[in-house]
Backbone and ligand atoms as CSV (ligand in chain L), in Angstrom:
chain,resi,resn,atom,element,x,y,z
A,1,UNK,N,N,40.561,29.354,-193.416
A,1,UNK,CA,C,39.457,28.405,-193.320
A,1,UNK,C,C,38.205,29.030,-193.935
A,2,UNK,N,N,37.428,28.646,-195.073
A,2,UNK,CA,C,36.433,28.943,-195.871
A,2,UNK,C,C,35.294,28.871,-194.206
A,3,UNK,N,N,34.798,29.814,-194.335
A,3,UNK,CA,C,33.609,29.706,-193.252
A,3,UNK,C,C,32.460,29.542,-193.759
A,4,UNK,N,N,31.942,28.496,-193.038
A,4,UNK,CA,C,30.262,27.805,-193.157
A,4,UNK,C,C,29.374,28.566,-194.865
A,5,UNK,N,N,30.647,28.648,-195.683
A,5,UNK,CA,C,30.002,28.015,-197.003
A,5,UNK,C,C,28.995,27.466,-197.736
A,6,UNK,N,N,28.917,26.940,-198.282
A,6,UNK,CA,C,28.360,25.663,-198.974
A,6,UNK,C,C,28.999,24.954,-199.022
A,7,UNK,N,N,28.363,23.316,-198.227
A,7,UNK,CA,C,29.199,22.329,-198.220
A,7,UNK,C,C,28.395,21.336,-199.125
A,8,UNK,N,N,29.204,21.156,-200.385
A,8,UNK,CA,C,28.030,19.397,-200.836
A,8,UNK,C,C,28.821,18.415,-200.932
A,9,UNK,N,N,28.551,17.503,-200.327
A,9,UNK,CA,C,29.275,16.044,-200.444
A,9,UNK,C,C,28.652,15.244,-201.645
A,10,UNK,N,N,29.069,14.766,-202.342
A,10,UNK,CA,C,28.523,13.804,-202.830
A,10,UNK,C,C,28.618,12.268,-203.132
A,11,UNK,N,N,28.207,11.404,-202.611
A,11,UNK,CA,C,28.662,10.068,-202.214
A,11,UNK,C,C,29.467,9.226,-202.978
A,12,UNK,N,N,29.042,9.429,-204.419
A,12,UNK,CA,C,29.860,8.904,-205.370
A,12,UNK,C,C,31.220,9.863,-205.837
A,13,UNK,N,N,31.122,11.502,-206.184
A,13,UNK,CA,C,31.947,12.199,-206.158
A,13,UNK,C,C,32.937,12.357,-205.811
A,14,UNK,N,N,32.801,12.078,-204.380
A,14,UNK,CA,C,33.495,12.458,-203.056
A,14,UNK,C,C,33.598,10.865,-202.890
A,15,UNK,N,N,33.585,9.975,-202.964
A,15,UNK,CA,C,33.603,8.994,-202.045
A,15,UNK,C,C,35.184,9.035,-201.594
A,16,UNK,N,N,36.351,9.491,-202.057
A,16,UNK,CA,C,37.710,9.290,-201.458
A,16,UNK,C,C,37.682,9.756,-200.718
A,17,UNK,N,N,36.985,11.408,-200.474
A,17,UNK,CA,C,36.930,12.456,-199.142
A,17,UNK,C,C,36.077,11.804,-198.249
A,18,UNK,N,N,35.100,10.797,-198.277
A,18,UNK,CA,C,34.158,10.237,-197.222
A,18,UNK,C,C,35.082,9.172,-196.843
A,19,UNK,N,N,36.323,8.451,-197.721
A,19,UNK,CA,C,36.602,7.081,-196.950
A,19,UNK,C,C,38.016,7.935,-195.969
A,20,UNK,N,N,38.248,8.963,-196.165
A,20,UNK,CA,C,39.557,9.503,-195.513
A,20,UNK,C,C,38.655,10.099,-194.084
A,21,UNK,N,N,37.794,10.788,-194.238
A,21,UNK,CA,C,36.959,10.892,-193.139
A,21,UNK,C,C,37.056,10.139,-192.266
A,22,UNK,N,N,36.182,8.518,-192.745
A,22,UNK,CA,C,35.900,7.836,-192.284
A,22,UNK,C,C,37.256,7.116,-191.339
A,23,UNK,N,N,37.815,7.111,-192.265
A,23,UNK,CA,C,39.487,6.618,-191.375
A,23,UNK,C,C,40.106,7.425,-190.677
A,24,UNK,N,N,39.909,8.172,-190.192
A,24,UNK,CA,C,40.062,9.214,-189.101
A,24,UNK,C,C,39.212,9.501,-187.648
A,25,UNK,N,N,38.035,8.467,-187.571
A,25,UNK,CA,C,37.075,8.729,-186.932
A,25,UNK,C,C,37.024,6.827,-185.966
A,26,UNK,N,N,37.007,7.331,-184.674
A,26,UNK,CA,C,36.564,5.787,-183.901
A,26,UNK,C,C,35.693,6.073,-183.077
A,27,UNK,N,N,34.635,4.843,-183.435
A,27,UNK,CA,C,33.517,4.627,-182.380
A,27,UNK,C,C,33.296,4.634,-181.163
A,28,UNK,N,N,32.582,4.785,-180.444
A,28,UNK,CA,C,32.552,5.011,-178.924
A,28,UNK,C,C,31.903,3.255,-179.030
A,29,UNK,N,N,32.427,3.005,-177.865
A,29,UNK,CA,C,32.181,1.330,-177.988
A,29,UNK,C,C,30.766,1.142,-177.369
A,30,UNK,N,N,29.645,1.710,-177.195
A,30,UNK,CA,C,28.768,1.854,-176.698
A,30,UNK,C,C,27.892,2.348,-177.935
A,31,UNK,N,N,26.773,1.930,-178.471
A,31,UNK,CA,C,26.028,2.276,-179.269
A,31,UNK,C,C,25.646,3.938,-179.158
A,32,UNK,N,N,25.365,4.091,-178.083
A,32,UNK,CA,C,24.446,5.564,-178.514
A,32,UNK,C,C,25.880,6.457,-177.677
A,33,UNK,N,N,26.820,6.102,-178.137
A,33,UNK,CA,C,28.449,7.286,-177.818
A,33,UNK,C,C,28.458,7.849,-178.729
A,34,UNK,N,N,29.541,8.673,-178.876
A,34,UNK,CA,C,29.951,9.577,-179.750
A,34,UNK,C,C,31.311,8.785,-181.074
A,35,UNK,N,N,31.448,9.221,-182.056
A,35,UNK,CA,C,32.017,8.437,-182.719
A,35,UNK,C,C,33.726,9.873,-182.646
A,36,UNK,N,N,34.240,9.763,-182.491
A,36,UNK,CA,C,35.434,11.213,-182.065
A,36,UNK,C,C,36.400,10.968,-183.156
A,37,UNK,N,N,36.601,12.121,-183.471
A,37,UNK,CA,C,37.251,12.816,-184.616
A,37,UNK,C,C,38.871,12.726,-183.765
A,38,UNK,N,N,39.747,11.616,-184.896
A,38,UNK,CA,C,41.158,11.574,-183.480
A,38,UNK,C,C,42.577,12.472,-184.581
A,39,UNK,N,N,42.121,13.092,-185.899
A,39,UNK,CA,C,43.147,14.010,-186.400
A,39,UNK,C,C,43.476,15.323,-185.650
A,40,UNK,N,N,43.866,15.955,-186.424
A,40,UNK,CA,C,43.955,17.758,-186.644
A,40,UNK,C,C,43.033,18.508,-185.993
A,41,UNK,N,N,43.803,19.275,-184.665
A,41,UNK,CA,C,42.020,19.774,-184.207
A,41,UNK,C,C,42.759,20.894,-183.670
A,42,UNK,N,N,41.619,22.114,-184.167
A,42,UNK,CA,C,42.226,23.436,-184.353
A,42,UNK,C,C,41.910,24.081,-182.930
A,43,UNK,N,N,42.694,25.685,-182.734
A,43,UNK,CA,C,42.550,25.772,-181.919
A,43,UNK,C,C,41.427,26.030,-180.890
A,44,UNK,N,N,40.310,26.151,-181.435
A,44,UNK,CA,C,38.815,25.946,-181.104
A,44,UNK,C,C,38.510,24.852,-180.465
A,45,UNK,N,N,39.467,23.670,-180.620
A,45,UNK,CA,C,39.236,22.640,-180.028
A,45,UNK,C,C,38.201,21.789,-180.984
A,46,UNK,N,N,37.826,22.483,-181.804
A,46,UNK,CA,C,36.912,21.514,-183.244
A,46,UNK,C,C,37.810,20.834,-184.162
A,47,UNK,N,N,37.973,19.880,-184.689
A,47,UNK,CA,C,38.806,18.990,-185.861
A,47,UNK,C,C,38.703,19.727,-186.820
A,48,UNK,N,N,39.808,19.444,-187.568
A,48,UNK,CA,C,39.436,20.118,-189.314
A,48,UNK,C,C,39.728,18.983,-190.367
A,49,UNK,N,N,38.863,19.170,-190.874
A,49,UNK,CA,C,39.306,18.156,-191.869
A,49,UNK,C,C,39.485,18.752,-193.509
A,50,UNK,N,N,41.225,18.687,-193.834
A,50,UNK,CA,C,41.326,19.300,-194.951
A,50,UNK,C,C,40.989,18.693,-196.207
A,51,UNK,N,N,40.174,19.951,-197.583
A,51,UNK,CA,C,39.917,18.964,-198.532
A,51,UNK,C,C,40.574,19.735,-199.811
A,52,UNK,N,N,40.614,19.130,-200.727
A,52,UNK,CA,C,41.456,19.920,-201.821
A,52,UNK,C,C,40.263,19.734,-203.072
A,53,UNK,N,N,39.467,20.778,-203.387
A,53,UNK,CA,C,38.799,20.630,-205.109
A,53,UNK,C,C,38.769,21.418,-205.712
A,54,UNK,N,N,38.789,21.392,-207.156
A,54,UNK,CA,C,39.037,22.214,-207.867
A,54,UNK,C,C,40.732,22.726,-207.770
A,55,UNK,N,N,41.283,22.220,-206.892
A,55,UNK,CA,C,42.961,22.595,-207.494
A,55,UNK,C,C,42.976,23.560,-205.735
A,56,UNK,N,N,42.026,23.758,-205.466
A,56,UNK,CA,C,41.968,24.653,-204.135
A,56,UNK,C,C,41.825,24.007,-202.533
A,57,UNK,N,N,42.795,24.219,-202.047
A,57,UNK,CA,C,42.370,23.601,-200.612
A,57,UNK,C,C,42.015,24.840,-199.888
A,58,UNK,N,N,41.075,23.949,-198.766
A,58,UNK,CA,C,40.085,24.511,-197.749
A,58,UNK,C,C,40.020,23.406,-196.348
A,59,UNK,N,N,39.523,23.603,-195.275
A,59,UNK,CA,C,39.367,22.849,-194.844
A,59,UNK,C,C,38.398,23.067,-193.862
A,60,UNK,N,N,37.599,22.728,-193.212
A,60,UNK,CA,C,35.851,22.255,-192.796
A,60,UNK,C,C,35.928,21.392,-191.242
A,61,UNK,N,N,34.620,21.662,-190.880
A,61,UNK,CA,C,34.783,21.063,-189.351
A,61,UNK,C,C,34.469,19.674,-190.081
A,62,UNK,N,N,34.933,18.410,-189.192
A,62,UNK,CA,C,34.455,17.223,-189.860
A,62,UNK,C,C,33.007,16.774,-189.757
A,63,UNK,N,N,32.278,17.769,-188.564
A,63,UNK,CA,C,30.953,17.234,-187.890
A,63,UNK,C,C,30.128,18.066,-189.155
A,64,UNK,N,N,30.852,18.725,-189.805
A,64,UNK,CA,C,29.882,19.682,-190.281
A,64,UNK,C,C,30.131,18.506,-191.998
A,65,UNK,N,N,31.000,18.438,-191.758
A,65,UNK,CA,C,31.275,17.341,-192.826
A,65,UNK,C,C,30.462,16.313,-193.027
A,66,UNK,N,N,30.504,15.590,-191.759
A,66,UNK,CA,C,29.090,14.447,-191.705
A,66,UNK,C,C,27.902,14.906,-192.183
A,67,UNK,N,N,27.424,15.764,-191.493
A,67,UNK,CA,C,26.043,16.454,-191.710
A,67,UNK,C,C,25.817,16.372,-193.658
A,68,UNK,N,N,26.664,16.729,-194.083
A,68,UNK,CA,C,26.679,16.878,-195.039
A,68,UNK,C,C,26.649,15.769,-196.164
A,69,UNK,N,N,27.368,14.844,-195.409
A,69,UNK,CA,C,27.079,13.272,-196.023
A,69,UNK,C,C,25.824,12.970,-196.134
A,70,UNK,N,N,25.075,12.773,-194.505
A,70,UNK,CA,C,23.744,12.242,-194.327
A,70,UNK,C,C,23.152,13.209,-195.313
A,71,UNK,N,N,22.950,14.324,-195.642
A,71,UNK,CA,C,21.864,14.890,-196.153
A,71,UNK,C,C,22.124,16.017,-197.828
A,72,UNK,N,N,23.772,15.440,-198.120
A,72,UNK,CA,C,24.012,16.016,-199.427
A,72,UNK,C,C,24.674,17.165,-199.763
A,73,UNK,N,N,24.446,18.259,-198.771
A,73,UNK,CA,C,24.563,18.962,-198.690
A,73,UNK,C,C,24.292,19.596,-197.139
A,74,UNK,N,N,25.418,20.723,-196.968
A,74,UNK,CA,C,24.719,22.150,-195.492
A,74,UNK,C,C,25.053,23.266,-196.248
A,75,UNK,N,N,24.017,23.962,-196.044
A,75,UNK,CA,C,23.768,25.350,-196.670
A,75,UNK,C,C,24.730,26.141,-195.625
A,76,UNK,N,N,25.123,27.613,-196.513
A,76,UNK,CA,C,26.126,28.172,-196.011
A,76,UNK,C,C,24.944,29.279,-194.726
A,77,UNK,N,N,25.668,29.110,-193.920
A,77,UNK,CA,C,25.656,29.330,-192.566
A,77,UNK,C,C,24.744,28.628,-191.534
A,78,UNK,N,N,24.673,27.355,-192.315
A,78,UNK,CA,C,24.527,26.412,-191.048
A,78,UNK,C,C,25.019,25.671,-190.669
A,79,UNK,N,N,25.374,25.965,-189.320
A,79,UNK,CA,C,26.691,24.688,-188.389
A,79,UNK,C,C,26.297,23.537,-188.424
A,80,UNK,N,N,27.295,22.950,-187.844
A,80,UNK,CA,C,26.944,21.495,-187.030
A,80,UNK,C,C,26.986,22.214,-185.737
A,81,UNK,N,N,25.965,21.575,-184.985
A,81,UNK,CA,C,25.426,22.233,-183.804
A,81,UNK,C,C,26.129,20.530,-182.846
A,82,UNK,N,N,26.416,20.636,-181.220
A,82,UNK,CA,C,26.695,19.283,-180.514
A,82,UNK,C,C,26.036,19.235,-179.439
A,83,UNK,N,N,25.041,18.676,-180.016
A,83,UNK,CA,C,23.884,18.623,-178.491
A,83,UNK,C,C,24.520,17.410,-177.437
A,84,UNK,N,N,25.799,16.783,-177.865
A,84,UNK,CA,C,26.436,16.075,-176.671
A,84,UNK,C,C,27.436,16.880,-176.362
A,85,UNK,N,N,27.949,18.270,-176.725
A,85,UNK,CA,C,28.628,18.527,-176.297
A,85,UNK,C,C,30.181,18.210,-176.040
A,86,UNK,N,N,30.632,17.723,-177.350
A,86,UNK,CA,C,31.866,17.154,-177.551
A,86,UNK,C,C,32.140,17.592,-178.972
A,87,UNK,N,N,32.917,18.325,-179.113
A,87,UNK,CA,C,33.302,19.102,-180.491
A,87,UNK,C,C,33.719,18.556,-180.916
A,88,UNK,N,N,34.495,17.420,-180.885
A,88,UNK,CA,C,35.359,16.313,-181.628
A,88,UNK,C,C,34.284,15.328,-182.212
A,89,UNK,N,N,33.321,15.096,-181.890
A,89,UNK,CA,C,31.964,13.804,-182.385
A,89,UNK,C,C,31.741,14.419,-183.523
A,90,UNK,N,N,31.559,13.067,-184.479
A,90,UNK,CA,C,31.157,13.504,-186.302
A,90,UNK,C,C,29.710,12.457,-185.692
A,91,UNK,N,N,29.348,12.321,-185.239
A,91,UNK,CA,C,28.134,11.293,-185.327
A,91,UNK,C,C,26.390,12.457,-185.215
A,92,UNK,N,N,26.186,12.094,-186.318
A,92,UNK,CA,C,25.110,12.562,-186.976
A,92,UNK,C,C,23.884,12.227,-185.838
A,93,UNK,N,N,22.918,12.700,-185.078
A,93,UNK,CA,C,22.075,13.076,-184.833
A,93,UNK,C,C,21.204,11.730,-185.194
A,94,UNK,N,N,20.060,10.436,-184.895
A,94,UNK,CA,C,19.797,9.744,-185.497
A,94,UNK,C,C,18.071,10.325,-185.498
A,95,UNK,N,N,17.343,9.913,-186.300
A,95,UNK,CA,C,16.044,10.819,-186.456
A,95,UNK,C,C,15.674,10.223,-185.192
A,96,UNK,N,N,15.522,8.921,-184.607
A,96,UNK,CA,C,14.878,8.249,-183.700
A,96,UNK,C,C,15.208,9.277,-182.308
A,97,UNK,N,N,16.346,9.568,-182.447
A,97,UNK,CA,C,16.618,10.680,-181.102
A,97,UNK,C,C,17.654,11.820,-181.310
A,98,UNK,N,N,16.983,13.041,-181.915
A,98,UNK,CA,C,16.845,14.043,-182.021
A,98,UNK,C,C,18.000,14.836,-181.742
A,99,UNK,N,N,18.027,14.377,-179.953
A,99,UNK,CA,C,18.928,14.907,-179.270
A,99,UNK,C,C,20.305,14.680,-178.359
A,100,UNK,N,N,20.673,14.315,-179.574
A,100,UNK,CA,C,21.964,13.121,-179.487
A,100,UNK,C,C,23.238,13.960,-180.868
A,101,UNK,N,N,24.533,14.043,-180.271
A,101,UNK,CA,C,25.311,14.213,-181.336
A,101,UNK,C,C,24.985,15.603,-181.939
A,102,UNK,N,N,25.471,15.352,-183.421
A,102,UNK,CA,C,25.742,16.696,-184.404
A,102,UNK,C,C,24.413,16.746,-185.093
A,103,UNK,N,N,23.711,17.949,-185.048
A,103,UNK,CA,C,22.712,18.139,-185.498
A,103,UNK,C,C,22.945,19.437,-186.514
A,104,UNK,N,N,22.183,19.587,-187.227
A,104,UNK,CA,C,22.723,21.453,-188.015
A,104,UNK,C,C,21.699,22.410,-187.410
A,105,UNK,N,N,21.895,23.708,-187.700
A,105,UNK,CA,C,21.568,24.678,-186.772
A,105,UNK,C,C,22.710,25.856,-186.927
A,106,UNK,N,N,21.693,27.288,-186.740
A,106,UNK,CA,C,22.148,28.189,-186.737
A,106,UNK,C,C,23.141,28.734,-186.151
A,107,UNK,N,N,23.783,29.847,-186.055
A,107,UNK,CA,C,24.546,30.581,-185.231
A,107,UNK,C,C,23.767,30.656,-183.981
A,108,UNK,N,N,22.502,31.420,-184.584
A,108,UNK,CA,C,21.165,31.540,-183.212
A,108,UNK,C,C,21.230,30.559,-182.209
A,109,UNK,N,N,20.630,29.460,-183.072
A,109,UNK,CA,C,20.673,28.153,-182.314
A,109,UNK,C,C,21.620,27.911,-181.557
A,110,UNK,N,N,22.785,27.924,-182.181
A,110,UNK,CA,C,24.001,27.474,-181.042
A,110,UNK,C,C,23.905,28.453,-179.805
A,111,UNK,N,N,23.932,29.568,-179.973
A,111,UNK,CA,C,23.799,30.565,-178.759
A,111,UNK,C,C,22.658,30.309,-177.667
A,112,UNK,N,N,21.551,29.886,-178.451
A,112,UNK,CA,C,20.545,29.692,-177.372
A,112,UNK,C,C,20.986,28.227,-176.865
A,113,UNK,N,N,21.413,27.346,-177.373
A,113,UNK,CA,C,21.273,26.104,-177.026
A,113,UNK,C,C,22.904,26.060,-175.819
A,114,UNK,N,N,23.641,26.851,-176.059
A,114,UNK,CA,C,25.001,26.834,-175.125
A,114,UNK,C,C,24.025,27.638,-173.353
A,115,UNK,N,N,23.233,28.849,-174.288
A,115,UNK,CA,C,22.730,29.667,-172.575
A,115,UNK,C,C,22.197,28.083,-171.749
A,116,UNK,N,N,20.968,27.226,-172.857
A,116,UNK,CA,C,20.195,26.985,-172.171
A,116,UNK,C,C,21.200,25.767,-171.463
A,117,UNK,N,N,22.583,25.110,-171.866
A,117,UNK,CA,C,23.253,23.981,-171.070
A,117,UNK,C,C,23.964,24.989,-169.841
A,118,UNK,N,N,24.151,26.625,-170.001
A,118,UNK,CA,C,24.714,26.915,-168.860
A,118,UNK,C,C,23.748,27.002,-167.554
A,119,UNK,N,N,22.437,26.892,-167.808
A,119,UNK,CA,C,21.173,27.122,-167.162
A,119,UNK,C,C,21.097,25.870,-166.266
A,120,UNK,N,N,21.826,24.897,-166.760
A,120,UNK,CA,C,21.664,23.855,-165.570
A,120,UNK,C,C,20.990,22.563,-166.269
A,121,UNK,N,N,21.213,22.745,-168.020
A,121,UNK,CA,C,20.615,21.277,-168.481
A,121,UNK,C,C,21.964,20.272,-168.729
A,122,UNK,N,N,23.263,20.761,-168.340
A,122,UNK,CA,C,24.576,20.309,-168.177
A,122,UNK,C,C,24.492,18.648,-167.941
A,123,UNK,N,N,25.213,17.990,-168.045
A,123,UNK,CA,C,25.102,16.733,-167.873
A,123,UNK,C,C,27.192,16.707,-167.494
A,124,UNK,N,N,27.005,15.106,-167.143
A,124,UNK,CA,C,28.435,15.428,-165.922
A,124,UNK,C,C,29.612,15.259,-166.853
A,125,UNK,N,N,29.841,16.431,-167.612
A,125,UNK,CA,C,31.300,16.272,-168.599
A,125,UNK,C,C,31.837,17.548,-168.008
A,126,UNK,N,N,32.918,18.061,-168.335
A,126,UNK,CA,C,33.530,19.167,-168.396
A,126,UNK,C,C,32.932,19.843,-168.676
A,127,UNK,N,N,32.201,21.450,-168.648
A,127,UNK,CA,C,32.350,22.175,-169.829
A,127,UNK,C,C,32.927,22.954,-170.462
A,128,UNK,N,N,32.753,23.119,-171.496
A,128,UNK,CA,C,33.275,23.485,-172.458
A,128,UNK,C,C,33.747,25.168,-173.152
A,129,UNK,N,N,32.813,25.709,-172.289
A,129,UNK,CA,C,32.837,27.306,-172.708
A,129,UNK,C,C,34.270,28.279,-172.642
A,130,UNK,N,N,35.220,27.914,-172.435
A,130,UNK,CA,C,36.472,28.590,-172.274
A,130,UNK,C,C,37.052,27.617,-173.861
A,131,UNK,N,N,37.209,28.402,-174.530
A,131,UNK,CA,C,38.749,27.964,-175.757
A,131,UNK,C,C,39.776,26.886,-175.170
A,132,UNK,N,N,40.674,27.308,-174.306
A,132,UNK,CA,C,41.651,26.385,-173.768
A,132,UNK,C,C,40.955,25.349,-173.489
A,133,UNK,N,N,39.648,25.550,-172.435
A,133,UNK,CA,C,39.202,24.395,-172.154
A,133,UNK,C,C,38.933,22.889,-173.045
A,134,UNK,N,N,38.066,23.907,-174.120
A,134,UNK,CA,C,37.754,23.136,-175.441
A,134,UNK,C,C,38.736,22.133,-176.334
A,135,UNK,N,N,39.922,22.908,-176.307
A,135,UNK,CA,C,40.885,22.420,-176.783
A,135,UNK,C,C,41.706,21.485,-175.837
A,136,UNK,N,N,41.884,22.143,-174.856
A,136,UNK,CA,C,42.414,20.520,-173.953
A,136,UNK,C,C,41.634,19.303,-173.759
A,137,UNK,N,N,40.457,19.577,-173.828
A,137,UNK,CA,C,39.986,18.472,-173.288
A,137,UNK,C,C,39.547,17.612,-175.227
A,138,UNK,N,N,39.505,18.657,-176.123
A,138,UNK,CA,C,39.476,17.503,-177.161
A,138,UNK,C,C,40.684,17.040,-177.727
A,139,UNK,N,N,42.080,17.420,-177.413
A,139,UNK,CA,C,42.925,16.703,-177.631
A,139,UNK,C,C,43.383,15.853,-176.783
A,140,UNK,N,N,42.980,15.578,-175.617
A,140,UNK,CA,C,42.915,14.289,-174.444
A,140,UNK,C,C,41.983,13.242,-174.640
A,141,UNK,N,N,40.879,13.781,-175.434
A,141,UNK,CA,C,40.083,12.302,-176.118
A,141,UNK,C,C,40.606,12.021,-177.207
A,142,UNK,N,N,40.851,12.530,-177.912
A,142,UNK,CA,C,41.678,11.753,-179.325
A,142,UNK,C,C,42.842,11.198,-178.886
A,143,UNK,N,N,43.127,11.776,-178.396
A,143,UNK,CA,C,44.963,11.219,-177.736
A,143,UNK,C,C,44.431,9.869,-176.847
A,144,UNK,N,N,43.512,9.425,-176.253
A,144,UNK,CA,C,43.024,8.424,-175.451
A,144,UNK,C,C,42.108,6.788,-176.343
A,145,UNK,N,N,41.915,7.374,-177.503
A,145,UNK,CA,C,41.183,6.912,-178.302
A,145,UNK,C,C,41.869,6.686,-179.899
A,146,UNK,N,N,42.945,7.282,-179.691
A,146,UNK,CA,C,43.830,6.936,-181.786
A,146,UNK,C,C,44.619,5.674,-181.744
A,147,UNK,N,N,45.533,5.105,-180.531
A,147,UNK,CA,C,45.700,4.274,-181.310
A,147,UNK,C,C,44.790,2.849,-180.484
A,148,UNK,N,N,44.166,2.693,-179.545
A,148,UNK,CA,C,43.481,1.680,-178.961
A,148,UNK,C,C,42.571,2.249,-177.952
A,149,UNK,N,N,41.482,2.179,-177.786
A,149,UNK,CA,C,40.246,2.606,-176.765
A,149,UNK,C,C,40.836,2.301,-175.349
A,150,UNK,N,N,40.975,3.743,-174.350
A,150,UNK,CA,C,41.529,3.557,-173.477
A,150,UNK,C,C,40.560,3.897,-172.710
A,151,UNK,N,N,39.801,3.337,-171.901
A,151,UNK,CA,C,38.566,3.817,-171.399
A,151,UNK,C,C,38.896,4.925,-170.064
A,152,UNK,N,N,40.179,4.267,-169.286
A,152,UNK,CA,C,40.615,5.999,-168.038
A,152,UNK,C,C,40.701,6.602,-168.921
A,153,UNK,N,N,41.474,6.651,-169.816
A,153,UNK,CA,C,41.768,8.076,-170.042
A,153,UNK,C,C,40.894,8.919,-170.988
A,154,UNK,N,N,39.545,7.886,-171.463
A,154,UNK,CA,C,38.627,8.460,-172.116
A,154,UNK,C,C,37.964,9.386,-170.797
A,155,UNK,N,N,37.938,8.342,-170.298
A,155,UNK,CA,C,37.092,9.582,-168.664
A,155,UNK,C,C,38.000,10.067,-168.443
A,156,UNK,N,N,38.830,10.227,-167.905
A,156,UNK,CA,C,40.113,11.627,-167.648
A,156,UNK,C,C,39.534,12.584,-167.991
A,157,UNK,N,N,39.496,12.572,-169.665
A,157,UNK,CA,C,39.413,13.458,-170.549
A,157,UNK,C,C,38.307,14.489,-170.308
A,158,UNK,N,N,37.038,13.614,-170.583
A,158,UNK,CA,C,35.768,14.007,-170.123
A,158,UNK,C,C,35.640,14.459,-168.726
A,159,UNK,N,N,36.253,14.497,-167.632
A,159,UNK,CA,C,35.711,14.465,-166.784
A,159,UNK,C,C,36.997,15.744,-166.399
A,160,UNK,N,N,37.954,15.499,-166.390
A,160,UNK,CA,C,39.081,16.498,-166.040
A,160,UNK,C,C,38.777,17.263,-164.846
A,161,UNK,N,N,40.337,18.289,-164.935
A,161,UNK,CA,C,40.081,19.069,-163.656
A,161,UNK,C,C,39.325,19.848,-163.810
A,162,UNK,N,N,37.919,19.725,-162.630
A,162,UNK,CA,C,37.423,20.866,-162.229
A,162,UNK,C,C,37.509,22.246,-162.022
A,163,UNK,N,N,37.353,22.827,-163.524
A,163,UNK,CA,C,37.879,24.001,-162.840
A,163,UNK,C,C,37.413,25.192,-161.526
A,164,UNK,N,N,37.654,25.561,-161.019
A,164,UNK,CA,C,37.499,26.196,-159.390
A,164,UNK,C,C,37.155,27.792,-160.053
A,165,UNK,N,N,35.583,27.866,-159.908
A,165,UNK,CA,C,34.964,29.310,-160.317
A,165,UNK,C,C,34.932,29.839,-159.176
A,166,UNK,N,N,35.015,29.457,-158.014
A,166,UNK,CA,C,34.205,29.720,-156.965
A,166,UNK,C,C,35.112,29.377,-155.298
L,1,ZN,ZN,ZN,28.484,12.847,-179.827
């Protein structure tokens, strides 16, 4: 996997790699949801979405992919950052609210922004900080959501077993 690179999309260029994207991705039936990535999702529990140019395949987070739509380009070593906290969401950040979805952002950033959700700015999903975790719980939303919007088992997913720290 080429790591956080240079990514440029280009709308006309690329438009086959944006409509294969796009067909891989379903809406949260609620306007301000997450739109979830329901392919290939590595063991990080992040999607990949493979691309082939120049004769060379590679393959890319899809959120980081979006980012890259909306704005042309992501410079190499900046993520897609998930201020909702769902590694599977390609839904771009909207300027009107900031703090919503895939935004870009550093390595830094991500580190400070994971301390400051363990600090208690958490909101009522799973979290996410264990690998396995990550990965089970984003292949239980795609699996709940590929072939018809299943709303239990979208919460299942999200909400899962508690795990017992304590
Ligand atoms: Zn989201």
């Amino acid at each position: 996997m080429r790591r956080a690179g240079e990514l440029v999309v280009d709308r006309q260029v690329h438009a086959a790699e944006i409509a294969r994207l796009h067909s891989h991705v379903v809406c949260w039936p609620t306007p301000s949801g997450c739109n979830i990535w329901t392919v290939a999702i590595g063991p990080d529990g992040y999607g990949r979405f493979y691309l082939t140019r120049d004769s060379v395949g590679f393959c890319v987070r899809p959120h980081r992919y979006a980012l890259a739509i909306a704005g042309g380009s992501v410079a190499a070593g900046v993520l897609g950052l998930h201020e909702c906290d769902n590694p599977v969401c390609v839904k771009i950040a909207a300027d009107t609210d900031p703090h919503q979805h895939s935004v870009s952002g550093s390595q830094g950033d991500n580190m400070e922004w994971m301390a400051r959700m363990r600090r208690g700015g958490g909101h009522a999903v799973r979290r996410c900080d264990s690998r396995g975790v990550r990965r089970e719980r984003s292949v239980a939303l795609c699996e709940a959501v590929r072939h018809s919007w299943d709303a239990a088992a979208v919460q299942a997913a999200l909400l899962g077993d508690q795990p017992t720290l304590w």
